[in-house]
C-alpha positions as CSV (number, residue, x, y, z in Angstrom):
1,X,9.8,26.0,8.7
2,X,9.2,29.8,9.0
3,X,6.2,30.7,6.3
4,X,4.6,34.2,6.2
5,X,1.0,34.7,4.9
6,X,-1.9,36.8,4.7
7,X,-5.2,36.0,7.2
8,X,-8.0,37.1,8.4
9,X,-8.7,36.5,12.5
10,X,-12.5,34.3,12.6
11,X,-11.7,34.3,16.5
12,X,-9.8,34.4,19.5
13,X,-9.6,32.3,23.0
14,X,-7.6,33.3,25.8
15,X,-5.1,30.3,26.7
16,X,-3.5,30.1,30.1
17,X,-2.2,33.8,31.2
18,X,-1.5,35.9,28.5
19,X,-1.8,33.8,25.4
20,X,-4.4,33.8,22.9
21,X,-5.4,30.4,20.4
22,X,-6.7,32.0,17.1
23,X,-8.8,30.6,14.2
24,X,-7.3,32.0,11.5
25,X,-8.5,32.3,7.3
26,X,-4.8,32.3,5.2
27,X,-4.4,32.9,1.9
28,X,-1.9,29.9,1.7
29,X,-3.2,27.6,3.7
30,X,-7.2,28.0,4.6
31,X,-8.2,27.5,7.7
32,X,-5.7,26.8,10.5
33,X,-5.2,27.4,14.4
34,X,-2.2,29.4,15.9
35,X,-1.1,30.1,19.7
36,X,0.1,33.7,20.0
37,X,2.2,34.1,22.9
38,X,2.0,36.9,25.3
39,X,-0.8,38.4,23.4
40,X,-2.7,39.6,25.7
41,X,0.2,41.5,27.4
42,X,-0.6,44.9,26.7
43,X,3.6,45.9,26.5
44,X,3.0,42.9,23.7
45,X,3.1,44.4,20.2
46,X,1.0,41.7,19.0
47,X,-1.5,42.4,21.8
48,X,-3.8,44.2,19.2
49,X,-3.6,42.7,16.3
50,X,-5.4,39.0,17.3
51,X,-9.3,40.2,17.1
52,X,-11.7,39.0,15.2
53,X,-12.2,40.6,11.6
54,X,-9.2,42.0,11.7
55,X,-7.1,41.4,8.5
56,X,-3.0,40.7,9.5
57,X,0.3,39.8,7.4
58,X,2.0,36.7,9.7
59,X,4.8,35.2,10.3
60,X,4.6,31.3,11.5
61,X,7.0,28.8,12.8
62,X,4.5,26.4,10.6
63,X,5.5,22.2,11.4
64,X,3.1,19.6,9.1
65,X,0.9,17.8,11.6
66,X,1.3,20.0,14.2
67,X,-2.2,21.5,15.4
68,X,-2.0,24.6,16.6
69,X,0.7,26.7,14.6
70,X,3.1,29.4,16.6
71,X,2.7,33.0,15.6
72,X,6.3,34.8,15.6
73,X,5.0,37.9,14.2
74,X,3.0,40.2,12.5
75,X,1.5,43.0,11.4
76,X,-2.2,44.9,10.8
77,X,-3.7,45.4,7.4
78,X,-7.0,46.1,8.1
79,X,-9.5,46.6,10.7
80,X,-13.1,47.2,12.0
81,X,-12.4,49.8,14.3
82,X,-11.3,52.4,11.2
83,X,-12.1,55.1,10.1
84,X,-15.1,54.4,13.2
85,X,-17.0,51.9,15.4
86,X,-20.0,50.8,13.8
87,X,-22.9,48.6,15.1
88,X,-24.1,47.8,11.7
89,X,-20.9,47.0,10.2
90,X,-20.1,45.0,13.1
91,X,-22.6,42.8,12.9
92,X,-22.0,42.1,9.2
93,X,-19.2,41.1,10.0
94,X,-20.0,38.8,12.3
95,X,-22.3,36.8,10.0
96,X,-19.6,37.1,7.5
97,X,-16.8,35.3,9.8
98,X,-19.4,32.9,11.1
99,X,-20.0,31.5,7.7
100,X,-16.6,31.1,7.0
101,X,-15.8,29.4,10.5
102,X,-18.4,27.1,9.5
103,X,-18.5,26.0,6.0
104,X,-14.3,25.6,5.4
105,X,-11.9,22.8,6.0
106,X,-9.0,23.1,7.8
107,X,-5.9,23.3,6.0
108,X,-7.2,23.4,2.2
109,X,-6.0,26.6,0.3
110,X,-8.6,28.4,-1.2
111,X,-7.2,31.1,-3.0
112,X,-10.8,32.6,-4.6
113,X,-12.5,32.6,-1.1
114,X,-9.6,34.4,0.5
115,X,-9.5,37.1,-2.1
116,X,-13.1,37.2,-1.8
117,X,-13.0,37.3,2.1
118,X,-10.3,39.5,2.5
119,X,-11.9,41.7,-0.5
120,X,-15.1,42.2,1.3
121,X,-14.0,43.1,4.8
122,X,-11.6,46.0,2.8
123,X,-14.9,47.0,1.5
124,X,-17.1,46.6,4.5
125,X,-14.6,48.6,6.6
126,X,-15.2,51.5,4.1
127,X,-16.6,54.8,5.0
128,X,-20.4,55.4,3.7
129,X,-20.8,51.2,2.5
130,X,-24.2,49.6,2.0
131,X,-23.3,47.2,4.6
132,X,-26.8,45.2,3.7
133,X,-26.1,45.5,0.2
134,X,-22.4,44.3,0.5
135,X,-23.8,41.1,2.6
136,X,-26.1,40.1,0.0
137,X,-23.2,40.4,-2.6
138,X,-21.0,38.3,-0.7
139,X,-23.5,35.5,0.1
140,X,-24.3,35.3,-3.9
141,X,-20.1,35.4,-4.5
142,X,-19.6,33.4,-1.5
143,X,-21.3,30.3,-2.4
144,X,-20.4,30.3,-5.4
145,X,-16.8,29.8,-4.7
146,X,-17.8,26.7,-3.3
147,X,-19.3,25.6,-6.2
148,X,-23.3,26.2,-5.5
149,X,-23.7,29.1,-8.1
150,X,-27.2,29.6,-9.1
151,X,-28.0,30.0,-12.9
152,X,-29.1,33.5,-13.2
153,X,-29.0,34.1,-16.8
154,X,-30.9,30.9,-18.3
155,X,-34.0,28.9,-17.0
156,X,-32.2,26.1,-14.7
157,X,-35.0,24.2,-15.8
158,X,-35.0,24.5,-19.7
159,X,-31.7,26.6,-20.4
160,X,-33.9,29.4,-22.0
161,X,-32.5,32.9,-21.8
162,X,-34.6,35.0,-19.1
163,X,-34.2,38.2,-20.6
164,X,-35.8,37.5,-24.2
165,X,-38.1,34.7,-22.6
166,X,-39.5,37.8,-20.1
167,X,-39.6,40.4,-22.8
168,X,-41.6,38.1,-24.9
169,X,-44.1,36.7,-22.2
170,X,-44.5,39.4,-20.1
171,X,-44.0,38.5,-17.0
172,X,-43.9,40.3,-13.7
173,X,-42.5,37.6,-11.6
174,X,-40.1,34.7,-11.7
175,X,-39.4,31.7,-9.4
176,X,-35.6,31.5,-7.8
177,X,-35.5,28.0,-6.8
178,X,-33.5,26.4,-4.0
179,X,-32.3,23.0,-5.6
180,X,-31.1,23.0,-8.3
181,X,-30.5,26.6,-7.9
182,X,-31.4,29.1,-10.0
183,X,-33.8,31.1,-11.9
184,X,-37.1,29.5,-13.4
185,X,-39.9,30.1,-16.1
186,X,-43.1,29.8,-14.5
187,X,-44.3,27.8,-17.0
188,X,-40.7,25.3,-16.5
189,X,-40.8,25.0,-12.7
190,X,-43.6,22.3,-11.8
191,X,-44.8,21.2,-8.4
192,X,-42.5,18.8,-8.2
193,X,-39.4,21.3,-8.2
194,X,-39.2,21.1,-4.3
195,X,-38.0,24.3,-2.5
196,X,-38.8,27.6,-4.6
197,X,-39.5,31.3,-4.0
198,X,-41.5,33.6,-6.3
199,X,-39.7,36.8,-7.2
200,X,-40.5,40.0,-8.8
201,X,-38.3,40.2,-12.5
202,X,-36.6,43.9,-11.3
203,X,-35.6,41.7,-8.2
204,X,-34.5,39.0,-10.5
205,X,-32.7,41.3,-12.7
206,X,-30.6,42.8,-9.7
207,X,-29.7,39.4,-8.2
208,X,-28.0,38.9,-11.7
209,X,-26.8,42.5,-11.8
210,X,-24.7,41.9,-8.7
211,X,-23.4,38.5,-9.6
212,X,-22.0,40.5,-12.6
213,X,-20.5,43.4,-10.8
214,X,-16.7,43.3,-9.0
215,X,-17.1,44.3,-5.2
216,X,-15.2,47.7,-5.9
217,X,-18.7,49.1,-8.3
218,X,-21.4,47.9,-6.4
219,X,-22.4,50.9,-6.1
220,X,-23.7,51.1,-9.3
221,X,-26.6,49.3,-8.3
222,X,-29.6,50.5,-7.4
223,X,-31.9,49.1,-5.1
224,X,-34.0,50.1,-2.3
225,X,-33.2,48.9,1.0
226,X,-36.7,46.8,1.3
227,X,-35.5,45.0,-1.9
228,X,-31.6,44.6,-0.7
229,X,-33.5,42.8,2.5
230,X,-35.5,40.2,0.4
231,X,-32.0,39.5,-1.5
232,X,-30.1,38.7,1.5
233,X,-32.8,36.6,3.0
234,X,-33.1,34.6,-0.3
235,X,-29.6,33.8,-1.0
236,X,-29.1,33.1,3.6
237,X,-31.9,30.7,2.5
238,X,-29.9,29.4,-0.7
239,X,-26.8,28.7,1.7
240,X,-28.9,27.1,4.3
241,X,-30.5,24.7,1.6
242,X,-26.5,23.8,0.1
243,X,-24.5,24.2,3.0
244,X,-26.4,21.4,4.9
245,X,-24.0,21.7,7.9
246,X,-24.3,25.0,8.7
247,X,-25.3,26.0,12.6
248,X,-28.8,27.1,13.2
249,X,-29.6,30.6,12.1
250,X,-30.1,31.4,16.1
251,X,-27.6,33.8,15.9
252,X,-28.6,35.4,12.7
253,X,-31.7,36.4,14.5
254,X,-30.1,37.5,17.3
255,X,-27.9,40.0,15.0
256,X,-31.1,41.1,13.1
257,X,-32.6,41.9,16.2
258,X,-29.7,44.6,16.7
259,X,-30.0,45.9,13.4
């Protein structure tokens, strides 16, 4: 059956002389493997179009219960390497494509993390993006999609409203805590709550600022980059704690390092 759909490249082996098996994202069929023939033949038209973060529209000869899917054409949507090369945007990327490799099933259509996927990488390959920023929005999105969104708005412990609750106490600080997750009173999160982080409120109030804003205004947010690097490091926490089978966070460090 010849199928076409959208996908985004999470990465490329070299098989035999010049083919290439690909890990692929689809927007109709999640995550799926595809031989490319001849693509590493530079005279190949498709010889640039297999890298990783690269955004494609495909055409397949797809067959059920077949393993690795044959690629019959394509063409390039979007990629890293416009409007310029850039370390920083590279390596969000990386972490962005990593997390996807690992925390998605083969061959189960998720149409919201697609759009959110293929949404951010139009984004991150922007001229003049907050690349930090961007990752720290994508986390929050991102594990959310897969059905771990923390309660922002109301104590996850007693369902009060934040906003009124810290208006009317006065408080400076709130707990975001790991399991359930969420955003805490400090008078509602006991010592027997597990895994929790205290947080300023303005740092509160941004996580929930950018869980309300679409990808295409986040620029409206303010932050300073020492608070846009708490955020991120929160919500990789957050994803660590509810996506149990992720890899070790080796290679985050290594990226950081770069950064």
């Amino acid at each position: 059956m010849i199928v076409k759909t959208r996908a985004v490249i999470l990465r490329e082996t070299r098989y035999r002389d010049q083919s290439k098996i690909c890990l692929l994202y689809t927007r109709e069929f999640g995550k799926m493997s595809v031989i490319v023939k001849g693509a590493r033949n530079p005279k190949n038209r498709l010889s640039s179009l297999f890298s990783p973060g690269n955004v494609v529209d495909i055409v397949l000869y797809k067959r059920d219960g077949r393993e690795i899917q044959l690629v019959s054409d394509g063409n390039l949507v979007l990629n890293p390497m416009v409007p310029a090369s850039d370390l920083e945007r590279f390596a969000i990327l990386y972490r962005i494509i990593d997390l996807v490799k690992q925390t998605t099933d083969g061959d189960e259509k998720n149409l919201p993390l697609f759009t959110l996927l293929a949404g951010t990488l139009e984004q991150l390959y922007r001229p003049d993006t907050n690349f930090r920023k961007l990752y720290a929005w994508f986390l929050l999105r991102f594990v959310s999609v897969l059905g771990y969104q923390p309660s922002l708005k109301r104590c996850v412990f007693s369902g009060e409203e934040l906003v009124p609750a810290v208006s009317a106490m006065k408080l400076r600080e709130l707990y975001f805590v790991m399991n359930p997750g969420g955003l805490a009173l400090p008078a509602a999160s006991g010592a027997g709550f597990g895994r929790k982080r205290l947080i300023t409120v303005p740092l509160a109030m941004q996580l929930g600022a950018m869980a309300a804003t679409p990808v295409s205004a986040l620029d409206s947010i303010h932050a300073d980059a020492a608070d846009i690097e708490m955020l991120c490091d929160l919500l990789q926490e957050y994803c660590g704690v509810h996506l149990g089978h992720v890899r070790s966070r080796k290679s985050m460090v290594i990226v950081s390092q770069i950064l």
